[in-house]
DSSP file (Angstrom, degrees, kcal/mol; ACC not computed):
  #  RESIDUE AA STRUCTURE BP1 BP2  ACC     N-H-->O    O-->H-N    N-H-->O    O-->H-N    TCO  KAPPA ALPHA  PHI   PSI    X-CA   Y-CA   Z-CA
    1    1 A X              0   0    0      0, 0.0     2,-0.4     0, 0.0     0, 0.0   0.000 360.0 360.0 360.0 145.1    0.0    0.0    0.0
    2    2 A X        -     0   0    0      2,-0.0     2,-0.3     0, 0.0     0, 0.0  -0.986 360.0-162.8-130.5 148.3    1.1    3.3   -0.8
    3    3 A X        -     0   0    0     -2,-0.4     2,-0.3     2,-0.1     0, 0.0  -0.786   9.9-165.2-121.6 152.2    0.3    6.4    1.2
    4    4 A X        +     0   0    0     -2,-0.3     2,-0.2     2,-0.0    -2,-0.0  -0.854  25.0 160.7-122.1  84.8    0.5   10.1    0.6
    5    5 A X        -     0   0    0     -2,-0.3     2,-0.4     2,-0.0    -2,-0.1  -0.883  33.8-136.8-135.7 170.9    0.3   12.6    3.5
    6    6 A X        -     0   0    0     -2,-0.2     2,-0.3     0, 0.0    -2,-0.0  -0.957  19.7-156.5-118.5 118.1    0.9   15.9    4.7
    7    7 A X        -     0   0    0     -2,-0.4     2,-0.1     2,-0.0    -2,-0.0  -0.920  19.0-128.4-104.1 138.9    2.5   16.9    8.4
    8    8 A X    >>  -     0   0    0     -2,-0.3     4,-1.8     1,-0.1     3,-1.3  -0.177  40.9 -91.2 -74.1 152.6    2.1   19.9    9.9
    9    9 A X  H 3>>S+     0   0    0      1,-0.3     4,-3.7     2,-0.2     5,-0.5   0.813 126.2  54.5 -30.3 -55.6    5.5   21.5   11.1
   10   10 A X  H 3>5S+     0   0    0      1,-0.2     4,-1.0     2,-0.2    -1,-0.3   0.874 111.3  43.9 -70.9 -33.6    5.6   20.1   14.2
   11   11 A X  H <>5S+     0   0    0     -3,-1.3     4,-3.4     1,-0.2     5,-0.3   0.784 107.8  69.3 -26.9 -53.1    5.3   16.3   12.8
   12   12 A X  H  X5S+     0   0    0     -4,-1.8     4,-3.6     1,-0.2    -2,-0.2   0.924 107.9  22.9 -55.4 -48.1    7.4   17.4   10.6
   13   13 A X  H  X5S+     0   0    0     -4,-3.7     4,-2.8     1,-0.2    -1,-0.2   0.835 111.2  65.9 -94.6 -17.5   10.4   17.8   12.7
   14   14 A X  H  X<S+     0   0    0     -4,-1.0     4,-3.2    -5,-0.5    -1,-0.2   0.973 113.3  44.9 -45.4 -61.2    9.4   15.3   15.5
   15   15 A X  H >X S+     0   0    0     -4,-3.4     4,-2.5     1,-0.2     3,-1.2   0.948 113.1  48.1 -48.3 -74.0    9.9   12.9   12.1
   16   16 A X  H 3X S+     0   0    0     -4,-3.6     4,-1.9    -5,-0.3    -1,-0.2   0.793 113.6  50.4 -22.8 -65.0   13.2   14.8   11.2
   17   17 A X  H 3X S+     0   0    0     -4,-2.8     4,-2.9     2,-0.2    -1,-0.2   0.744 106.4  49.6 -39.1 -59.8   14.3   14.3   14.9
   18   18 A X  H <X>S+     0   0    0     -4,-3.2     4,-0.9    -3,-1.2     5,-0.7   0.949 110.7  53.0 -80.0 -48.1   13.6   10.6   15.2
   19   19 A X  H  X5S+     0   0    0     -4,-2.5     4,-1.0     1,-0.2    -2,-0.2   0.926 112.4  44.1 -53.3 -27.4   15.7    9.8   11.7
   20   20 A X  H  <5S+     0   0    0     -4,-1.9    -1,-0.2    -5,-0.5    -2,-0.2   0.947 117.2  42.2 -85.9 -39.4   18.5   11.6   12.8
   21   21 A X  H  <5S+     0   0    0     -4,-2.9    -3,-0.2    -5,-0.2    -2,-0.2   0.950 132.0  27.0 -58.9 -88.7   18.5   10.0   16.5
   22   22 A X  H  <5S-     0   0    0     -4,-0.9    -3,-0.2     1,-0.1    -2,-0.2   0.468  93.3-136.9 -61.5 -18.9   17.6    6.2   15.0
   23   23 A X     << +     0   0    0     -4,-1.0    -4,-0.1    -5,-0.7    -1,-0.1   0.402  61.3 131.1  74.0 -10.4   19.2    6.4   11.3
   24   24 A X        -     0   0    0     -6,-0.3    -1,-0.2     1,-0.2    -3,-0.0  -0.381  58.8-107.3 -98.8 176.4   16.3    4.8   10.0
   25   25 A X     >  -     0   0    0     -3,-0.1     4,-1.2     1,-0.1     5,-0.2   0.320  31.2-102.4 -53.2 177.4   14.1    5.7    7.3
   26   26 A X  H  >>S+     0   0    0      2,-0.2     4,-2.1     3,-0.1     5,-0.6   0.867 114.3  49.8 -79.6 -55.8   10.6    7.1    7.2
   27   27 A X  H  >5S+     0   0    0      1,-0.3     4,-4.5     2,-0.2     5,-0.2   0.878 109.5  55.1 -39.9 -44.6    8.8    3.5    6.3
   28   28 A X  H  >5S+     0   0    0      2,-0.2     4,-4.2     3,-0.2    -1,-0.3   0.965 106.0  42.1 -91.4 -31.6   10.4    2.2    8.6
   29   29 A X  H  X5S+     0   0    0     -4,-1.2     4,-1.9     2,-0.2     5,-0.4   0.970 115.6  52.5 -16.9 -70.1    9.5    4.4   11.7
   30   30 A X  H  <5S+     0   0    0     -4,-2.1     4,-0.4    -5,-0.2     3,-0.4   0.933 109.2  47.8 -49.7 -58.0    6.0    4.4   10.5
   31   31 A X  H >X<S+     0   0    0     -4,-4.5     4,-2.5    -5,-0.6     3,-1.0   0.969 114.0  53.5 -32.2 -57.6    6.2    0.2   10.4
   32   32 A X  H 3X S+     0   0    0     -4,-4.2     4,-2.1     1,-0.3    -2,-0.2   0.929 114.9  36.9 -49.8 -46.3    7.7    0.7   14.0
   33   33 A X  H 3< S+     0   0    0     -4,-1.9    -1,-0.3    -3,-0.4    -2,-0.2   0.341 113.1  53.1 -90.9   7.9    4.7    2.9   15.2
   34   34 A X  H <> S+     0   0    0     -3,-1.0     4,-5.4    -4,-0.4     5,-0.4   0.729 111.4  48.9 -97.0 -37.3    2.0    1.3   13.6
   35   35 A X  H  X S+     0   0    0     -4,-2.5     4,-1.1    -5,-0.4    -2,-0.2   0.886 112.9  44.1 -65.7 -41.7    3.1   -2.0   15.1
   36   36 A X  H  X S+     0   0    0     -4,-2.1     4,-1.0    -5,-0.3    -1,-0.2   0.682 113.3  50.3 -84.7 -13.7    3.5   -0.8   18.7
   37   37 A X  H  > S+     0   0    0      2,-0.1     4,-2.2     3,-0.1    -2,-0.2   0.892 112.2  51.8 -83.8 -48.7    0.0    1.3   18.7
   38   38 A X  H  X S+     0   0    0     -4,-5.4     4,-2.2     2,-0.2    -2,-0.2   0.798 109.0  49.6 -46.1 -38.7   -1.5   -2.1   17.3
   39   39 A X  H  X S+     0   0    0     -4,-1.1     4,-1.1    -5,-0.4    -1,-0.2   0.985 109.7  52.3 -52.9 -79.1    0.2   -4.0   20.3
   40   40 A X  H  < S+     0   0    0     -4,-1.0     3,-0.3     2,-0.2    -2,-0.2   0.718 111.7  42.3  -6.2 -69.6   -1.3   -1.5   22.5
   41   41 A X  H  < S+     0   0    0     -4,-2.2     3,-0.3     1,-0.2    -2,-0.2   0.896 115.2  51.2 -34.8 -64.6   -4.9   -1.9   21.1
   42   42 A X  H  < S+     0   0    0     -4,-2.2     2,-0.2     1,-0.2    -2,-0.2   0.566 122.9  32.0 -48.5 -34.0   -4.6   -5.8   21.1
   43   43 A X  S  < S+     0   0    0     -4,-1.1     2,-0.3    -3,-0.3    -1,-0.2  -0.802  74.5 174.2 169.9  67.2   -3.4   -5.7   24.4
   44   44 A X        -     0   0    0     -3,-0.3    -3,-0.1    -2,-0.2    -4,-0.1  -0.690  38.7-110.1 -85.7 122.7   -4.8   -3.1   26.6
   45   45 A X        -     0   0    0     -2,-0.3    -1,-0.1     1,-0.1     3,-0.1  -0.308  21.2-145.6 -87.0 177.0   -3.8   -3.3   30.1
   46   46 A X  S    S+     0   0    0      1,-0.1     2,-0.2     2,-0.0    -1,-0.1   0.967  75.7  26.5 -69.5 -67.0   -6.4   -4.3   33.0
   47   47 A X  S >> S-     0   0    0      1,-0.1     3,-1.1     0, 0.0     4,-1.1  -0.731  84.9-108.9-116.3 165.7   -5.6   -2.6   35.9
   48   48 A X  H 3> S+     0   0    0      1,-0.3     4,-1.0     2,-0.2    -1,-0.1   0.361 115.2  61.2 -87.5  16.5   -3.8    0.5   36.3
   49   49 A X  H 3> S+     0   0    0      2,-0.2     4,-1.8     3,-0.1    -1,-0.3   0.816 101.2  49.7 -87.0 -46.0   -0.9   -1.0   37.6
   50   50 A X  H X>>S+     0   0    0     -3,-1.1     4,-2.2     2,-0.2     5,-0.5   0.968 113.6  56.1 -54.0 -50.0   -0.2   -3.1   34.2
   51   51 A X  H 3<5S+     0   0    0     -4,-1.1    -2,-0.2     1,-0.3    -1,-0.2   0.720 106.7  42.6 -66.0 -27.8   -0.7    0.4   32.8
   52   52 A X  H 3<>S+     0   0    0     -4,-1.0     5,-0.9     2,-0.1     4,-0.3   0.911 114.3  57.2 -48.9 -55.6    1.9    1.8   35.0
   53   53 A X  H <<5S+     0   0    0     -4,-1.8     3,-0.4    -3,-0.5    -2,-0.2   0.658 112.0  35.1 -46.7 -55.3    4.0   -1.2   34.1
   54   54 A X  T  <5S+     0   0    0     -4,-2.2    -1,-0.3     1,-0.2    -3,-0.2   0.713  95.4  87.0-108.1  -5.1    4.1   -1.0   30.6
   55   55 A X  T   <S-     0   0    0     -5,-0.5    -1,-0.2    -4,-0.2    -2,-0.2   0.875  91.9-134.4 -21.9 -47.1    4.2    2.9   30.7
   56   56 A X  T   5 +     0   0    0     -3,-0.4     2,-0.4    -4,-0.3    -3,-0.2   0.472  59.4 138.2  93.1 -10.7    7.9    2.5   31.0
   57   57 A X      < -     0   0    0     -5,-0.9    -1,-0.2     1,-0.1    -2,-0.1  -0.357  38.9-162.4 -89.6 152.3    7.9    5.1   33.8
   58   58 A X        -     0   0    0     -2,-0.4     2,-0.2     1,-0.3    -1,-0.1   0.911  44.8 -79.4-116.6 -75.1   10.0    4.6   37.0
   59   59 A X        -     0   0    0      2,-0.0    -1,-0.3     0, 0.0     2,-0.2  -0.826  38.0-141.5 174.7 172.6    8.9    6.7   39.6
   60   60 A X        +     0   0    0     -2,-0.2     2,-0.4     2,-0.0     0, 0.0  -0.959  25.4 146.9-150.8 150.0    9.2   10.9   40.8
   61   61 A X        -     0   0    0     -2,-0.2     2,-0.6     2,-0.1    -2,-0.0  -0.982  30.5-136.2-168.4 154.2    9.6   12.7   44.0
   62   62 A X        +     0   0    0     -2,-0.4     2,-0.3     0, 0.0    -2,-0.0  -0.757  34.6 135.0-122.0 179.1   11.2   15.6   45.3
   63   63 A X        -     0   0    0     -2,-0.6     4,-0.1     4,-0.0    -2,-0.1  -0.867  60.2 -45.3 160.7 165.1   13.2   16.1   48.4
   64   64 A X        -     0   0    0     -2,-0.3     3,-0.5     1,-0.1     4,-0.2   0.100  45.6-127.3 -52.0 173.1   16.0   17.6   49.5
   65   65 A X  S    S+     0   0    0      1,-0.2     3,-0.5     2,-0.1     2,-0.5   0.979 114.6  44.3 -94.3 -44.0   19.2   17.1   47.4
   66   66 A X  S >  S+     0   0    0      1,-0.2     3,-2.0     2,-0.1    -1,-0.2   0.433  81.5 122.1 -72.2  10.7   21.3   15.8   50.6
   67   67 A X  G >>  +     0   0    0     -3,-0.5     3,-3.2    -2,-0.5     4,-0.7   0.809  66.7  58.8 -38.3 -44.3   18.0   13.4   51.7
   68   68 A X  G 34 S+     0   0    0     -3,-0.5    -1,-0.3     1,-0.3     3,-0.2   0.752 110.0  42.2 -75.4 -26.8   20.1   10.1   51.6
   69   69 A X  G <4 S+     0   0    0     -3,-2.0    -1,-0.3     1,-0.1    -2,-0.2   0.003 132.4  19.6-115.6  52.9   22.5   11.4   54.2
   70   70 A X  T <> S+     0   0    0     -3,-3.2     4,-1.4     0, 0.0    -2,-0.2  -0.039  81.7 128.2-153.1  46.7   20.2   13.1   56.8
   71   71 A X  T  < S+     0   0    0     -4,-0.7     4,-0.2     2,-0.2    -3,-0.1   0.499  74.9  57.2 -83.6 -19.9   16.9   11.1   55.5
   72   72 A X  T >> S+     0   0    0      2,-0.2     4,-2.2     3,-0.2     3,-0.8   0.853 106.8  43.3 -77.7 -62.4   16.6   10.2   59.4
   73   73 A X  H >> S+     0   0    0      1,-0.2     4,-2.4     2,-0.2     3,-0.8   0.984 113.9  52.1 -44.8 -63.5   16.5   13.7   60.6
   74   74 A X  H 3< S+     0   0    0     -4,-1.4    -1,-0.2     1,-0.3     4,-0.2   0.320 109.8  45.9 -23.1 -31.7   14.3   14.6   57.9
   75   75 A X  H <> S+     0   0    0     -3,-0.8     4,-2.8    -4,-0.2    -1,-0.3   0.657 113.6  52.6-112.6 -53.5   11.7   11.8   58.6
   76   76 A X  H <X S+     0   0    0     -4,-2.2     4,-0.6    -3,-0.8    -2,-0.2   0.712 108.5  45.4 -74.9 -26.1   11.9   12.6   62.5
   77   77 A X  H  < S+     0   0    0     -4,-2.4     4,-0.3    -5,-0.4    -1,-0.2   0.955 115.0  52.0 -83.2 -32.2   11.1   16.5   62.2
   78   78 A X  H >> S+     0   0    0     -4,-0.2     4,-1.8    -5,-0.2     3,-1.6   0.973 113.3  42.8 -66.9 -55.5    8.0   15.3   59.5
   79   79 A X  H >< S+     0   0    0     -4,-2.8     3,-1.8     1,-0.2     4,-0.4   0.986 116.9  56.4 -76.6 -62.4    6.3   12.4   62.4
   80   80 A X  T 3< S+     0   0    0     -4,-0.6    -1,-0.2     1,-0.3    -2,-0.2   0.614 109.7  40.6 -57.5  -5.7    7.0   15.6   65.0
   81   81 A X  T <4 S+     0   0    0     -3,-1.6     3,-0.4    -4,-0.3    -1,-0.3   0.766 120.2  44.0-103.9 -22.4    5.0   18.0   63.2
   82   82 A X  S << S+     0   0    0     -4,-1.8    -2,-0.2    -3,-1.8    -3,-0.1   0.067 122.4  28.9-106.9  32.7    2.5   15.8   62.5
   83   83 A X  S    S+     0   0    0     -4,-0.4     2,-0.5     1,-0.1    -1,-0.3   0.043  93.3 100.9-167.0  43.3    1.7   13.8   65.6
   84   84 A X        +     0   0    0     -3,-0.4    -1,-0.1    -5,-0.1    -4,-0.0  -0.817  38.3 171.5-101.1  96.3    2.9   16.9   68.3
   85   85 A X              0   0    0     -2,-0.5    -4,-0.0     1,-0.1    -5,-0.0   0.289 360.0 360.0 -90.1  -4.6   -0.5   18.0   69.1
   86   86 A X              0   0    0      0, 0.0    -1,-0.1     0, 0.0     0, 0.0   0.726 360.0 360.0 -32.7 360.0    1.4   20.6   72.3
């Protein structure tokens, strides 16, 4: 099958972007993304945990940048503000 379309600027260069990162052609991007949205479809996850799962995502948090060596203080001034009723 042969296709003919027009992308808007911003497509455009998303497309531009991913050939230059990957080397590959346009067909085959497009092969790549039709085949992993199809996947997707086929194979929706259940609960939002699969959805997490196959998200790819790893977790976020903020905190101080030194947390992991004073993560004890830090933890003891949080339970003393929130359970010291004085």
């Amino acid at each position: 099958m042969q296709i003919t379309t027009q992308l808007d600027d911003d497509a455009a260069n998303k497309l531009t972007y991913i050939q230059q990162q990957t080397g590959q052609d346009t067909e085959t991007i497009l092969k790549v993304a039709i085949d992993e949205y199809y996947q997707k479809l086929q194979h929706p996850p259940k609960t939002p945990l699969e959805a997490l799962t196959q998200s790819g995502f790893i977790g976020c948090g903020s905190a101080e940048p030194d947390l992991s060596v004073n993560y004890k203080t830090v933890l003891q001034e949080e339970l003393e503000k929130k359970y010291d009723h004085r």
